[in-house]
Backbone as ProteinMPNN parsed JSONL, in Angstrom:
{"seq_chain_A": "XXXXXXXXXXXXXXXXXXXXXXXXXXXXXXXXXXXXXXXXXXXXXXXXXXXXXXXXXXXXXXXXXXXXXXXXXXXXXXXXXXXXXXXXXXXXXXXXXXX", "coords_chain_A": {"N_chain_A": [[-19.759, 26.788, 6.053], [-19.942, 24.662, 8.978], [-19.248, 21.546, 8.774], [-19.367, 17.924, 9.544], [-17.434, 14.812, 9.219], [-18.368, 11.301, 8.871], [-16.831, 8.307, 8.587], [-18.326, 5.15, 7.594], [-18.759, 1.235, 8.113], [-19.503, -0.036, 6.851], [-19.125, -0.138, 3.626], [-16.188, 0.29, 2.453], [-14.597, 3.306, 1.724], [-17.559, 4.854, 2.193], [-18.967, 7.019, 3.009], [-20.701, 9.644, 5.895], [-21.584, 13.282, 5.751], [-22.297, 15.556, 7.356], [-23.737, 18.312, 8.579], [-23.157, 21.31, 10.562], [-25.706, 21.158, 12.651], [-27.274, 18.805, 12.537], [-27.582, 15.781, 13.757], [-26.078, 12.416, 13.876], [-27.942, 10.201, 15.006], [-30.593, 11.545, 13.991], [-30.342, 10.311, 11.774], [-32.133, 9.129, 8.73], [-33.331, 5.751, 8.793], [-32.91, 3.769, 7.103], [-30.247, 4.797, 6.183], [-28.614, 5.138, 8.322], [-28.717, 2.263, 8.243], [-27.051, 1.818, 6.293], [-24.795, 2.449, 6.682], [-23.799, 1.362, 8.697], [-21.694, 0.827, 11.815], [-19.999, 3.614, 12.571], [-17.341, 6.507, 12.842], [-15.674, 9.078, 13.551], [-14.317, 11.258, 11.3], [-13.468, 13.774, 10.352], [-13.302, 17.545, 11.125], [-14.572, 19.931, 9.041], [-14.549, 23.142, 7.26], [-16.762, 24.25, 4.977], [-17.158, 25.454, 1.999], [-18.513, 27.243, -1.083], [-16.341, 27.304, -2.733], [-14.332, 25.383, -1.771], [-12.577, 22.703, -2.871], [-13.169, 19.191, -3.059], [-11.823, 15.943, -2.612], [-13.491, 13.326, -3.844], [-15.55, 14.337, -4.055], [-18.346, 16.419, -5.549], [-18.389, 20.163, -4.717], [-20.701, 21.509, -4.819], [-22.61, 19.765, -5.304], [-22.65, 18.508, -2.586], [-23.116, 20.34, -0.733], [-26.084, 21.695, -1.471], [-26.922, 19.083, -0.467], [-26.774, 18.986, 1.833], [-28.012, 21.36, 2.722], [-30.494, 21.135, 1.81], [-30.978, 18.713, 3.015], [-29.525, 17.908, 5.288], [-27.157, 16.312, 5.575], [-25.136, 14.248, 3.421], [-24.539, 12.03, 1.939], [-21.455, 9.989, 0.989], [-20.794, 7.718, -1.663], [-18.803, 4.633, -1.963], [-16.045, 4.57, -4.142], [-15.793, 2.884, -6.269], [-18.927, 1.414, -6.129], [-20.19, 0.785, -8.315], [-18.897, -1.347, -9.556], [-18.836, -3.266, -7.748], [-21.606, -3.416, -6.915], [-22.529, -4.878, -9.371], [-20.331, -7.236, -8.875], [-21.081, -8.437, -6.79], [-24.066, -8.767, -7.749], [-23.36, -10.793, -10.075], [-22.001, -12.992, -8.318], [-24.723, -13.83, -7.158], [-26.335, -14.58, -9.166], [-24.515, -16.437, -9.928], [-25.046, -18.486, -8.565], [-27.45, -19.186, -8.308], [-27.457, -20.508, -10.546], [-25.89, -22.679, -10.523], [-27.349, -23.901, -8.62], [-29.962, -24.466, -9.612], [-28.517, -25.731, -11.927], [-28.234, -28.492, -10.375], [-30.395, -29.086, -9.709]], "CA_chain_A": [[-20.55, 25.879, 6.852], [-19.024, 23.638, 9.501], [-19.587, 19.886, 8.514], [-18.629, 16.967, 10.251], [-17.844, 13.708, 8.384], [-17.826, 10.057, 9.607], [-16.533, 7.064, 7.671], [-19.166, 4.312, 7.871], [-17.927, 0.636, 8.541], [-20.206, -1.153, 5.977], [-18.523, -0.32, 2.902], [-14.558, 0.979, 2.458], [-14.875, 4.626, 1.065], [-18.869, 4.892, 2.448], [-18.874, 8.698, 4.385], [-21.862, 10.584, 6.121], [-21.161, 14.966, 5.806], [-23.448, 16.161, 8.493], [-23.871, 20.129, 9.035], [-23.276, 21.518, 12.78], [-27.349, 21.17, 13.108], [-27.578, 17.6, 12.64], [-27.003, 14.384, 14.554], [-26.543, 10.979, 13.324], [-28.78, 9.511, 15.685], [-31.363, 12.0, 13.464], [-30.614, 10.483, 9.802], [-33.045, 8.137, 8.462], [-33.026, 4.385, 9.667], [-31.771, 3.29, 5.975], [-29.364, 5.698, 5.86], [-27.933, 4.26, 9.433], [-28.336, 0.586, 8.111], [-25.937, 1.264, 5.301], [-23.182, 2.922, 6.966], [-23.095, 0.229, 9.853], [-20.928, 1.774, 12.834], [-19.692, 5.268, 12.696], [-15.559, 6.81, 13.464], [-15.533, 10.395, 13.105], [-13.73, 11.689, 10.304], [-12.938, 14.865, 10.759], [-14.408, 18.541, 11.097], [-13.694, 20.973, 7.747], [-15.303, 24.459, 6.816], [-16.96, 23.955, 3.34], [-17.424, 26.905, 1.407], [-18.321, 26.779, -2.219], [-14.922, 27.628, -3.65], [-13.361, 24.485, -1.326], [-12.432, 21.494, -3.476], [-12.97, 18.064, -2.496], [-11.181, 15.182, -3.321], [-14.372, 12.812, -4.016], [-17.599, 14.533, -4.208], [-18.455, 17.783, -6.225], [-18.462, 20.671, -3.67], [-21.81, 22.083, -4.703], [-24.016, 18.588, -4.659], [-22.459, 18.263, -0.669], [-23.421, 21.401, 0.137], [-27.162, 21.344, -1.86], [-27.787, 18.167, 0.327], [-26.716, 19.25, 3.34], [-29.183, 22.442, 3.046], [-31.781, 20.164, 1.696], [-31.107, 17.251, 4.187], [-28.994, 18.078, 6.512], [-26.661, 15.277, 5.064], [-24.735, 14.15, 2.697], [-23.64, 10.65, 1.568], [-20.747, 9.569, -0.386], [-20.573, 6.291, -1.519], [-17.894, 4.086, -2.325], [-15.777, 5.146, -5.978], [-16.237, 1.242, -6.888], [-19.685, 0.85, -5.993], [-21.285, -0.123, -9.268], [-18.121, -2.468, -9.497], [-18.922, -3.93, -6.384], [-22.822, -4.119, -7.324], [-22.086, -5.923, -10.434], [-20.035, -8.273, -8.391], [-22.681, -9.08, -5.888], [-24.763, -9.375, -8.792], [-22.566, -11.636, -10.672], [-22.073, -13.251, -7.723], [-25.995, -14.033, -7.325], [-26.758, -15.604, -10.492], [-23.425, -17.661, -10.101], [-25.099, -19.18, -7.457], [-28.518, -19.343, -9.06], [-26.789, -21.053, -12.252], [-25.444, -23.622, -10.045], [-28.365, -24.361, -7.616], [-30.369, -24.936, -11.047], [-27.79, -27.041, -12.368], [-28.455, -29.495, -9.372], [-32.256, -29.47, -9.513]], "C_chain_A": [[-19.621, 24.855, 7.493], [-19.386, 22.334, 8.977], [-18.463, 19.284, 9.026], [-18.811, 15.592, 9.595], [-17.235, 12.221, 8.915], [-17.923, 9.012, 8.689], [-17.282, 5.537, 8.477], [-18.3, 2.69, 7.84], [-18.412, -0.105, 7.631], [-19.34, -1.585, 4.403], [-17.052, 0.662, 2.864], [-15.344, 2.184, 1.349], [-16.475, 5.175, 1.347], [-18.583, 6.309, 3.294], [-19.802, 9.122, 4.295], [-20.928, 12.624, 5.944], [-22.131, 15.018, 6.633], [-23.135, 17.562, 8.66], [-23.981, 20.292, 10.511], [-24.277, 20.711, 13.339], [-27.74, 19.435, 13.299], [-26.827, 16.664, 13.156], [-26.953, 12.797, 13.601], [-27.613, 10.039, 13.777], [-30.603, 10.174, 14.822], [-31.507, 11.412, 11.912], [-31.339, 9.008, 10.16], [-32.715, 6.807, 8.752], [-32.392, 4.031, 8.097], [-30.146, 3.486, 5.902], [-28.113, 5.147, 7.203], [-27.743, 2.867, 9.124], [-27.333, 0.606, 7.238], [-24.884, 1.617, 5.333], [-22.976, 2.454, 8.108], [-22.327, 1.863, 10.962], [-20.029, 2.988, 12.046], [-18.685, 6.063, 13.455], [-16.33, 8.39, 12.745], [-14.337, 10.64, 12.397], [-12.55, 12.686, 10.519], [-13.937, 16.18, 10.419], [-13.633, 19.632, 9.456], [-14.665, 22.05, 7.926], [-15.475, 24.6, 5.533], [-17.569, 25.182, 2.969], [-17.554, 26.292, -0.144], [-16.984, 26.64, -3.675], [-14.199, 26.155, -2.806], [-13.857, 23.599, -2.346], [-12.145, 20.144, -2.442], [-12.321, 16.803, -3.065], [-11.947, 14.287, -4.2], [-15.025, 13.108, -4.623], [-17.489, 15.887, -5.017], [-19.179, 18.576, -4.813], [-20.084, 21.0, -3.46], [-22.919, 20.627, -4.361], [-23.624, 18.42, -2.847], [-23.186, 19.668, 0.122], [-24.703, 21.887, -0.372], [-27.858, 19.943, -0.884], [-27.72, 18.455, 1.595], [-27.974, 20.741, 3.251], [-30.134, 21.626, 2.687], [-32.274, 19.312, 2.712], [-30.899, 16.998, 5.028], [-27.385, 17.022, 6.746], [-26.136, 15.086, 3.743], [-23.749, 12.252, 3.163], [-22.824, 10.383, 0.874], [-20.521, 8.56, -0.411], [-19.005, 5.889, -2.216], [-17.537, 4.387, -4.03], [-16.2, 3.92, -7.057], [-17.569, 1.029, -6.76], [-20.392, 0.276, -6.878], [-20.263, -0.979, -9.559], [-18.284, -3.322, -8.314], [-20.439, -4.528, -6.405], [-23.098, -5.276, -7.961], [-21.457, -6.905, -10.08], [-21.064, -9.368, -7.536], [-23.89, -9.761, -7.065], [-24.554, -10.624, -9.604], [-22.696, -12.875, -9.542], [-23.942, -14.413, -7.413], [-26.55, -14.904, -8.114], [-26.072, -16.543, -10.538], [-23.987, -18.583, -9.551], [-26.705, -19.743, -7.501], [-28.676, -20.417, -9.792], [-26.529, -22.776, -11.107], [-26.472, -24.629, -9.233], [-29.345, -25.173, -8.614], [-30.074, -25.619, -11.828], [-27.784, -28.26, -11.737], [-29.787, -29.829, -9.176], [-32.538, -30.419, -10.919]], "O_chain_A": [[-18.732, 24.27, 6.875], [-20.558, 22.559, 8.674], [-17.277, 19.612, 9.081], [-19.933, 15.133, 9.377], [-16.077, 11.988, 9.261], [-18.951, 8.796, 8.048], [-16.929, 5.009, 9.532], [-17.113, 2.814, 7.537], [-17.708, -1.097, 7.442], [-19.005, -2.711, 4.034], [-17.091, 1.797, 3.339], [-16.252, 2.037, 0.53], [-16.721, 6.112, 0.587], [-17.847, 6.304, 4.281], [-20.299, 9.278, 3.18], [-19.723, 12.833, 6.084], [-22.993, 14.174, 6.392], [-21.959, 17.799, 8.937], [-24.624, 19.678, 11.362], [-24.097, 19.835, 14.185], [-28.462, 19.017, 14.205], [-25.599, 16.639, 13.076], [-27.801, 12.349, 12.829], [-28.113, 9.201, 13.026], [-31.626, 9.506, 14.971], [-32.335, 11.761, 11.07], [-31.284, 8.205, 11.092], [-31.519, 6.706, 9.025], [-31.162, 4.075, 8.064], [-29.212, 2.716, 5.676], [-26.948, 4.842, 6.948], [-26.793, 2.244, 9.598], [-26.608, -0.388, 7.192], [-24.004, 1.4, 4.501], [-22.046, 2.937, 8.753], [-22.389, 3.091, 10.907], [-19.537, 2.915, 10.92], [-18.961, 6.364, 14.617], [-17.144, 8.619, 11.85], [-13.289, 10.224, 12.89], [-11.345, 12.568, 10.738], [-14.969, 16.115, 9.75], [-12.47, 19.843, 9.11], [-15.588, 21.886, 8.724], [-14.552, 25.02, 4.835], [-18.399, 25.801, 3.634], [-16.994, 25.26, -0.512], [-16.849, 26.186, -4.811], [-13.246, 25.794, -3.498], [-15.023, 23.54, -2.737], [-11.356, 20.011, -1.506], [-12.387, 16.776, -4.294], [-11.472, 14.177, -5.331], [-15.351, 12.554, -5.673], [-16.367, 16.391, -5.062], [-20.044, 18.107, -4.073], [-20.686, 20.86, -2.396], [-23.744, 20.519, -3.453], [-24.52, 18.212, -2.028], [-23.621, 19.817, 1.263], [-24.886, 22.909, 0.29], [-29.063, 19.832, -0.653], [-28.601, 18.167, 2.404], [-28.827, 20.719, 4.138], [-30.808, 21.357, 3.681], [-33.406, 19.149, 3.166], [-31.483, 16.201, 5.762], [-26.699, 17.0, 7.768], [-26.661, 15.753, 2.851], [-22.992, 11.712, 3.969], [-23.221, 10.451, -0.289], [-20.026, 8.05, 0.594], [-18.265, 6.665, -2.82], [-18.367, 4.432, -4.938], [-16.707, 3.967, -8.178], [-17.759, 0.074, -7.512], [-21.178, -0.624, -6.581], [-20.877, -1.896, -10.105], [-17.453, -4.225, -8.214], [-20.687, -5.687, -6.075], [-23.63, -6.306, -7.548], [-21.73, -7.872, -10.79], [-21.523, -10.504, -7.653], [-24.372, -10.891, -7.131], [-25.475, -11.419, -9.795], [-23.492, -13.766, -9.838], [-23.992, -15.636, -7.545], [-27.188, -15.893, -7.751], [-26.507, -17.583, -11.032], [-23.6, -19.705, -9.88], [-27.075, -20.653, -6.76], [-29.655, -21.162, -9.812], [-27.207, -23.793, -11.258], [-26.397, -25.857, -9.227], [-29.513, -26.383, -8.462], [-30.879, -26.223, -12.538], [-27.361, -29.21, -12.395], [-30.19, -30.79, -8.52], [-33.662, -30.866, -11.148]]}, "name": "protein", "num_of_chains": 1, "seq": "XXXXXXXXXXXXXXXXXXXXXXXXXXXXXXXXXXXXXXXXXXXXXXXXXXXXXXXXXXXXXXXXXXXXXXXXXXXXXXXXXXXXXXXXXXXXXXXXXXX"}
C-alpha cells in the first residue's frame, strides 16, 4: 500500500499516514486541530513485513483500512500530558493561595 505521511506542526514527533485514497482536507476536524499545519513527509510502500521505526506495522496498516489514516503521536506524550497537567494545578495551587 502506498501511504503518504505528513509531520504535523502542533506537537514535535505528531505524524498523519494517509493511504493513496485519502486527503487531508478529508480527516476529521479534530484530527486537523491537533496536527496544526501540515509538511509532507515522505511517500513509502508499507507492506506487512516492513518495519517501522515508531509505530507497529500492523496497527498503521489496520487503521489505514479502517480509516483511511493513521496517527502517531508524540513518544513523550504522556510525559508531556503530565507536564501540562502538573503545570495546571501549579497554577491552581497558587491562584488559591492568593484568594
Amino acid at each position: 500500500m502506498k501511504v503518504y505521511i505528513y509531520r504535523g506542526s502542533r506537537r514535535e514527533g505528531m505524524y498523519i499516514y494517509l493511504d493513496s485514497r485519502e486527503r487531508l482536507e478529508q480527516l476529521p476536524a479534530p484530527v486537523i486541530q491537533q496536527l496544526g499545519t501540515t509538511e509532507f513527509a515522505m511517500e513509502i510502500e508499507l507492506t506487512k513485513d516492513r518495519k517501522l521505526g515508531q509505530e507497529n506495522t500492523a496497527n498503521v496498516l489496520e487503521n489505514l483500512e479502517k480509516h483511511g489514516f493513521h496517527v502517531q503521536m508524540p513518544k513523550d506524550i504522556e510525559e508531556q500530558l503530565q507536564q501540562a497537567a502538573d503545570q495546571v494545578t501549579s497554577t491552581a495551587s497558587v491562584k488559591n493561595d492568593r484568594d
